[in-house]
C-alpha positions in Angstrom: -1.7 9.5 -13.1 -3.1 6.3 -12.7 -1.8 4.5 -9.4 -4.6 3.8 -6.8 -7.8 5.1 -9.1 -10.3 2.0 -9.8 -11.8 2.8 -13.3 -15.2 1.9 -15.1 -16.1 3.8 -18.1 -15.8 7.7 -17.7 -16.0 7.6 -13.8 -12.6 7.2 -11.8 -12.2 7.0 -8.2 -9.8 6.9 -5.1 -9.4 7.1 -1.6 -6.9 8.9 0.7 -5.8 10.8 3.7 -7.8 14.0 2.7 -10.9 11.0 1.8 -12.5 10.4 -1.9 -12.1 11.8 -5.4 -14.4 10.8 -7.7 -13.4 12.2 -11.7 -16.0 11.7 -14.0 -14.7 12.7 -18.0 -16.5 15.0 -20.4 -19.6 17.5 -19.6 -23.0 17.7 -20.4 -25.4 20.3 -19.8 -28.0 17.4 -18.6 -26.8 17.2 -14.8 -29.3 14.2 -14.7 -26.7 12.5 -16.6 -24.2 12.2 -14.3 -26.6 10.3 -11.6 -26.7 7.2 -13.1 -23.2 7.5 -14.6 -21.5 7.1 -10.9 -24.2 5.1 -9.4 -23.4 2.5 -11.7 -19.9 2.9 -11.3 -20.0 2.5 -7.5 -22.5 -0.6 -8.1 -20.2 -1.9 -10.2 -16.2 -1.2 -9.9 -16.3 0.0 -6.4 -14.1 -1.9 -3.8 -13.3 0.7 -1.6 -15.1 1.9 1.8 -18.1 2.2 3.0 -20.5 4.5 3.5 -20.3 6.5 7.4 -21.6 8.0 10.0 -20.9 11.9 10.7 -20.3 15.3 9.0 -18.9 15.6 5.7 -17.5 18.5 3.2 -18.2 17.5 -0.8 -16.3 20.2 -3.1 -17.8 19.7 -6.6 -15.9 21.3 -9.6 -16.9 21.3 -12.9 -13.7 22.0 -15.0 -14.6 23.3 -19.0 -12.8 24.1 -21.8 -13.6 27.4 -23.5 -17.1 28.9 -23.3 -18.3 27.5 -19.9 -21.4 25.4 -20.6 -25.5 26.4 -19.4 -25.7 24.3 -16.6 -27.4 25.5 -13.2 -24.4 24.1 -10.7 -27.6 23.8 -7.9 -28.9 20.8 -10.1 -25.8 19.5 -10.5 -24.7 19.5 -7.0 -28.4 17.9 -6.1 -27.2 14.7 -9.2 -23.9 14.9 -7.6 -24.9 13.9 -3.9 -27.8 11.6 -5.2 -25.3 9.1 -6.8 -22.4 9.0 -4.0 -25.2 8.9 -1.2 -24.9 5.5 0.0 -21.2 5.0 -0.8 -19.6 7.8 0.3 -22.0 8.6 3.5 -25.3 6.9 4.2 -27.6 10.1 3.7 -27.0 13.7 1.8 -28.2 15.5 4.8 -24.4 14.4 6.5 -23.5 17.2 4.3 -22.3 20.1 6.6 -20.3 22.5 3.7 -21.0 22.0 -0.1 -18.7 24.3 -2.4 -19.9 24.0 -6.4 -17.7 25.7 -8.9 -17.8 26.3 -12.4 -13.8 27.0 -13.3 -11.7 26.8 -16.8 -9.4 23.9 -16.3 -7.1 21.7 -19.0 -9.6 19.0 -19.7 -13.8 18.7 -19.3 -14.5 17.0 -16.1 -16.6 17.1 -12.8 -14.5 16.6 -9.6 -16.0 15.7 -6.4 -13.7 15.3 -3.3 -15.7 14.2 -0.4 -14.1 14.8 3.1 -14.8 13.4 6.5 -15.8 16.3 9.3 -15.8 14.8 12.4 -17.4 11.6 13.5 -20.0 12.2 15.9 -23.3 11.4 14.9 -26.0 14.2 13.7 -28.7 15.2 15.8 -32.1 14.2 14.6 -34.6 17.1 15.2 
């Protein structure tokens, strides 16, 4: 379950056809956390593209185990697009869809799968 994920501490990463995973283990009901968490990781173990140009789609799922735990997914979504601006697109307003879910799963996690929409450039108001 390894092959093609670049690792540093709880924060795993790849890229692909469909675009970038980012896994980061465990929860906490501090989304705050999590900000500095995968900035550091994309400071530090990072080697893969760059950030673009264009729509995106980001799908954020928080997986628990049990009793789901009190966190508001809005201010996790808002940590969530703070750390993987600038490495997965240059600004958070390239966001066209944002899905955030709270779902039972087999281990405690955050997923984020970024996807590429089109390439065409935003229109600035």
């Amino acid at each position: 379950m390894s092959e093609g994920w670049t690792r540093h501490g709880k924060v795993r990463a790849r890229e692909g056809e469909a675009g970038l995973v980012v896994e980061v283990d465990g929860l906490t009901t501090q989304a705050k956390y999590y900000k500095p968490l995968i900035y550091e990781f994309f400071r530090k173990a990072w080697r893969g593209s760059r950030p673009a140009w264009g729509e995106f789609a980001v799908e954020i799922r928080m997986e628990y185990v049990g009793e789901p735990p009190w966190l508001d997914l809005d201010n996790l979504a808002k940590a969530i697009l703070d750390a993987i601006k600038g490495h997965a697109f240059h600004d958070d307003a390239q966001v066209a869809r944002l899905l955030v879910e709270r779902a039972p799963g087999e281990r405690e996690r955050i997923v984020v799968a970024v996807t590429r929409l089109s390439e065409r450039p935003m229109r600035r108001p």
